[in-house]
N, C-alpha and C positions, 0 to 999 in steps of 0.2 A: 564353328570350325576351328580346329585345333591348327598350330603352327606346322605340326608333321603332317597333316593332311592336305595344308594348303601347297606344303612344299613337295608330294607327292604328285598333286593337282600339273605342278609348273614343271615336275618333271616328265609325265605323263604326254604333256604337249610338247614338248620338246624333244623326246625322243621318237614321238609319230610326225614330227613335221623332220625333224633329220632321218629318219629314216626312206619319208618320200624323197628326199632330195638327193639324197645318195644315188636310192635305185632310180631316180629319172635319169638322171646322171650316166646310170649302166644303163638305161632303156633304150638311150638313142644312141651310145655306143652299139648295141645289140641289132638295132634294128639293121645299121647301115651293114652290121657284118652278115645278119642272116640274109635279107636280101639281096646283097651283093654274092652270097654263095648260094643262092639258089639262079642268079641271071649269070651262074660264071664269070664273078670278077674276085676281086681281091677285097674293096673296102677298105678302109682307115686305117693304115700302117705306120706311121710317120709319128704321131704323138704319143710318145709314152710307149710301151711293152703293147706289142698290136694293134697301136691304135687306140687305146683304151681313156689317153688324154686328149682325146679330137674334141670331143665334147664342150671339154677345160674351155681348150682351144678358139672356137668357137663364141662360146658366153663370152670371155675377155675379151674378143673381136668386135662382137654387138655391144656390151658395156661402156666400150670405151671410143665409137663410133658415133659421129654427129644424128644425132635425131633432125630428122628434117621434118619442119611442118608447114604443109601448104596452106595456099593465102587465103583458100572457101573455107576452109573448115569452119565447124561449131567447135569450138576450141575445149567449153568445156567437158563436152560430150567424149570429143576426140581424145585428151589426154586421161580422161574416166574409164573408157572403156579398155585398155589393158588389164587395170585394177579389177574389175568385175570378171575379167577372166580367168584370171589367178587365184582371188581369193574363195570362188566358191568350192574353184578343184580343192584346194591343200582342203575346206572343210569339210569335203565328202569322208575324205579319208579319213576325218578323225573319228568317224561313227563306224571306223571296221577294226575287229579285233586284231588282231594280227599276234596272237601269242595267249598262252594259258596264267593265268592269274597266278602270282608269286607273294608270299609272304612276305616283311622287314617287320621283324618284331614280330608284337601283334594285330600290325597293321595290311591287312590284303591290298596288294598293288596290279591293277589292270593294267593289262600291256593292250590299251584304245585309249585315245585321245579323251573321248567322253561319252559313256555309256547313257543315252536318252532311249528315257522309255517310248518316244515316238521316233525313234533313229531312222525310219524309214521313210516315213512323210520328210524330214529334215533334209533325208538326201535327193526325195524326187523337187522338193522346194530348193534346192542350190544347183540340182541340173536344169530347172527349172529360169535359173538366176544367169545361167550362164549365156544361155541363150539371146539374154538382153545385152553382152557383152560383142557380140557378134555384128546384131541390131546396130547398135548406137554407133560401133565402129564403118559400119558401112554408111552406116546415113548419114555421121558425124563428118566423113571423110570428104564431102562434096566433089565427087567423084561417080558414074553413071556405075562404072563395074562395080564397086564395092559396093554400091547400092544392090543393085541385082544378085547380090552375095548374100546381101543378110536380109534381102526380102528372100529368097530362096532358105536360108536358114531358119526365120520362121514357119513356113510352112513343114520343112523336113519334120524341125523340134516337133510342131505341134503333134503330128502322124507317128513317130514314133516314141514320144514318149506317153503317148494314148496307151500301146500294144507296151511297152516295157512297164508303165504302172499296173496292167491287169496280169501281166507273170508276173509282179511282185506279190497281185491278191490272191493268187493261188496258192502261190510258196505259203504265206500267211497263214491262208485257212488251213491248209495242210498242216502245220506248222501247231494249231491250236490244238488238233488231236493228239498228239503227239506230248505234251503238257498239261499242265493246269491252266486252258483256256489258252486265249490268244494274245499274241506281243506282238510289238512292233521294235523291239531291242535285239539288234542281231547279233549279240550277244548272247541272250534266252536262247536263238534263234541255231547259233551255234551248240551250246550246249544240249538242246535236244534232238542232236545229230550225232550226240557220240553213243557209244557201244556199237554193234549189229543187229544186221533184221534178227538174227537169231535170239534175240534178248525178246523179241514182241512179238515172233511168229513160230513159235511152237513145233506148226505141224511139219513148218519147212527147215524145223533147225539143225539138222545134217550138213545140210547146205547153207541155209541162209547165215550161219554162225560163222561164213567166211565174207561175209557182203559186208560193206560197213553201211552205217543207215543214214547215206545222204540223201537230201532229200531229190537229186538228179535220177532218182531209179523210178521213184509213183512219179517225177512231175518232169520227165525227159522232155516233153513236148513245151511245158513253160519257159524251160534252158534254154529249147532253139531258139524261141517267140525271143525271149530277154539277149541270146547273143546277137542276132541278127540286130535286134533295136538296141545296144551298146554301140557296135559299130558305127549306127548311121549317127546314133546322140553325138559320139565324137568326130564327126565328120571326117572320117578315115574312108579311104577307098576300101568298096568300089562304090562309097556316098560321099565323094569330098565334092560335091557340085557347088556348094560353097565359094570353095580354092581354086575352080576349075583354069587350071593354066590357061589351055587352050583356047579357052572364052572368054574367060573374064580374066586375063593376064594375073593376076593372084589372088584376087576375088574378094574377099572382104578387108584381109590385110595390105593392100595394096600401097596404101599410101603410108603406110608406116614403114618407121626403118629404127637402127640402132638398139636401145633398149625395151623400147617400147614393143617391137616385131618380137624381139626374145621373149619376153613376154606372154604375147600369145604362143610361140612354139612350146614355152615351157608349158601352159597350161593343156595345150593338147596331147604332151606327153603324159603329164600328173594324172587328166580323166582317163586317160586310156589304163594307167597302171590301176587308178581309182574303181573303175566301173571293174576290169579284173578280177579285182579283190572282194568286190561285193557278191560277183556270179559264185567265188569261191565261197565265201562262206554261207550265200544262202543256197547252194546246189548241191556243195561239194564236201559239208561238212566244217570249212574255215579250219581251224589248227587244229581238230581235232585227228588222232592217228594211235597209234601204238607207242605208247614212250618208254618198255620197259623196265620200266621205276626197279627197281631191286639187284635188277643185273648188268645195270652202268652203272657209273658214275652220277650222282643227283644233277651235276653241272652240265653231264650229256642229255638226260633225262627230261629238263628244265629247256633246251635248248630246241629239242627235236620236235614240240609244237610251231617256234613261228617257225622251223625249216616246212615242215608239211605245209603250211600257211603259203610260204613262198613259191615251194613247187607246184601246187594246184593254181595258184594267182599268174605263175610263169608259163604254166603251162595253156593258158587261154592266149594271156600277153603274144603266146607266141603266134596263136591263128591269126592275132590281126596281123603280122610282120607277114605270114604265110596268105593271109589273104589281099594285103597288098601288094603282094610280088606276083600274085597270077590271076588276079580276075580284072578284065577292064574294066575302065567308068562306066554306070548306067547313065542311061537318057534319062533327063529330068522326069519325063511322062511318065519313064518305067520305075524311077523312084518311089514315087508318089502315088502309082496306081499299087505295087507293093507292100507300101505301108496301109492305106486305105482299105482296097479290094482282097488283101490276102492274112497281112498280121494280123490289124485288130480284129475282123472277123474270127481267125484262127485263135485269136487271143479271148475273145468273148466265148466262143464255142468250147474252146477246155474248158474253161472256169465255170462255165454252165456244168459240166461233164462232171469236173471234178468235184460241185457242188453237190451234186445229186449222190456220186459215189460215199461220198464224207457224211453225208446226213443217209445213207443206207449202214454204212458201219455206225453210225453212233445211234441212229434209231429205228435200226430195222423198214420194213416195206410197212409206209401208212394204213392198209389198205388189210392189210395182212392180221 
């Protein structure tokens, strides 16, 4: 490895971890103003032009706020588990593109953190990790509710990231046709989503030459399966039975406070913008769009992949804000019967479906 490589390497990660941090930053400024103008209020006015430094606001208030630790805890459990929930979010992120590959010199520089060719398994193994962060916080906290938090978060986790790993095996196989074979780099996974249907379906290319070719059109049904199991992974309503105020007064986080609480709020902001960004680029194409290379400016041209990146990744961000401001909490019973009795099934049955479809286009009827 060369010393311009390695220094691309460091700048690579540095630009994908400030970039989550910025926009988590504008995420929960966003949420309080969407939901507050969907329940007719106002929201965050006071810090900064709209409100926009509450956030700021906020973090410097937790920072610099005594952490109090109670006298049951497993201490090292307890001060472990913020960590385990922060750092697996920021590393989800670094396996989503988020912008189209630029030249320096003649050195090609990816706008992703780090492109592994098992980028996939690495993200269902760190939502996977998170999980334990929830756990150890609850058990750790020697405290009945918290307990009751993160034994209720393992079960959620297990349920649905069952039904969100089998939408990821369909994206995949789908995915394989579409290329030379199959990847787990969603990256590959991106770039075999750009052009239109019209470029691979001939007979419909009148029309299909204005569709772009995300993979959200053949695997609409694996979108719903994977948003619905986003939502409940990140414990956002109407699956935050976790946090359930009214039951469990705050449910696994309870007994923390100060730095350590921020903490977790930041990590549930980062998975939610995290998990976003993934639906986006394995559904929705990722930054792929229209750059008009020739009839801008190269610096507009250059620019207008991660804005398409952003707007598809904002434009999910926004259902959860939209689905927390209008559906109630589910009963634990209907969570779980949900995920069990309805996703994975629903989730097994495409992938059956779509197996059979995928092996009829690539080798015709056995039989035949």
């Amino acid at each position: 490895m060369t010393w311009a490589e390695f220094w691309i390497i460091i700048l690579r990660v540095v630009l994908t971890f400030g970039l989550l941090l910025v926009l988590t930053i504008v995420n929960v400024w966003l949420e309080r103003k969407v939901v507050a103008d969907m329940q007719s209020r106002i929201g965050p006015n006071r810090a900064g032009p709209y409100g926009i430094l509450q956030t700021v606001a906020d973090g410097l208030k937790l920072f610099f706020k005594e952490s109090v630790t109670p006298r049951k805890v497993e201490l090292g459990m307890y001060v472990l588990a913020p960590f385990l929930a922060v750092v697996p979010a920021f590393l989800i992120f670094m396996m989503v593109p988020w912008g189209a590959p630029f030249m320096i010199g003649d050195q090609e520089v990816a706008l992703q953190g780090a492109d592994l060719n098992v980028g996939l398994l690495f993200i269902l193994a760190m939502s996977s990790m998170a999980v334990y962060a929830v756990v150890l916080a609850g058990w750790s906290s020697g405290s009945k509710y918290p307990l009751i938090g993160g034994v209720r978060a393992t079960a959620q986790a297990i349920s649905y990231e069952a039904a969100m790993g089998l939408a990821m095996v369909a994206v995949v196989m789908f995915s394989a046709t579409q290329g030379d074979g199959g990847t787990l780099s969603l990256a590959e996974i991106v770039e075999r989503q750009s052009g239109t249907w019209g470029d691979i379906i001939p007979a419909f290319e009148p029309v299909a030459r204005f569709i772009p070719r995300w993979n959200i059109f053949p695997q609409i049904v694996a979108f719903l399966i994977f948003l619905i199991a986003i939502v409940a992974e990140t414990n956002r309503a109407p699956f935050d039975l976790v946090e359930a105020e009214q039951e469990l007064v705050g449910g696994f986080h309870t007994e923390y406070s100060g730095m350590r609480f921020a903490m977790f709020f930041l990590a549930e902001y980062v998975n939610i913008f995290s998990m976003s960004a993934i639906a986006a680029t394995l559904f929705l194409g990722g930054w792929n769009g229209p750059t008009f290379e020739g009839s801008v400016p190269a610096i507009i041209s250059g620019i207008l992949p991660t804005v398409y990146f952003l707007l598809k990744t904002y434009a999910i961000v926004f259902l959860f804000f939209w689905i927390r401001a209008t559906l109630p909490r589910l009963r634990y019973d209907q969570l779980m019967s949900l995920g069990w009795k309805r996703l994975i099934p629903g989730a097994l049955g495409w992938l059956i479906l779509s197996t059979f479809v995928i092996a009829f286009r690539q080798f015709g009827v056995p039989w035949g």
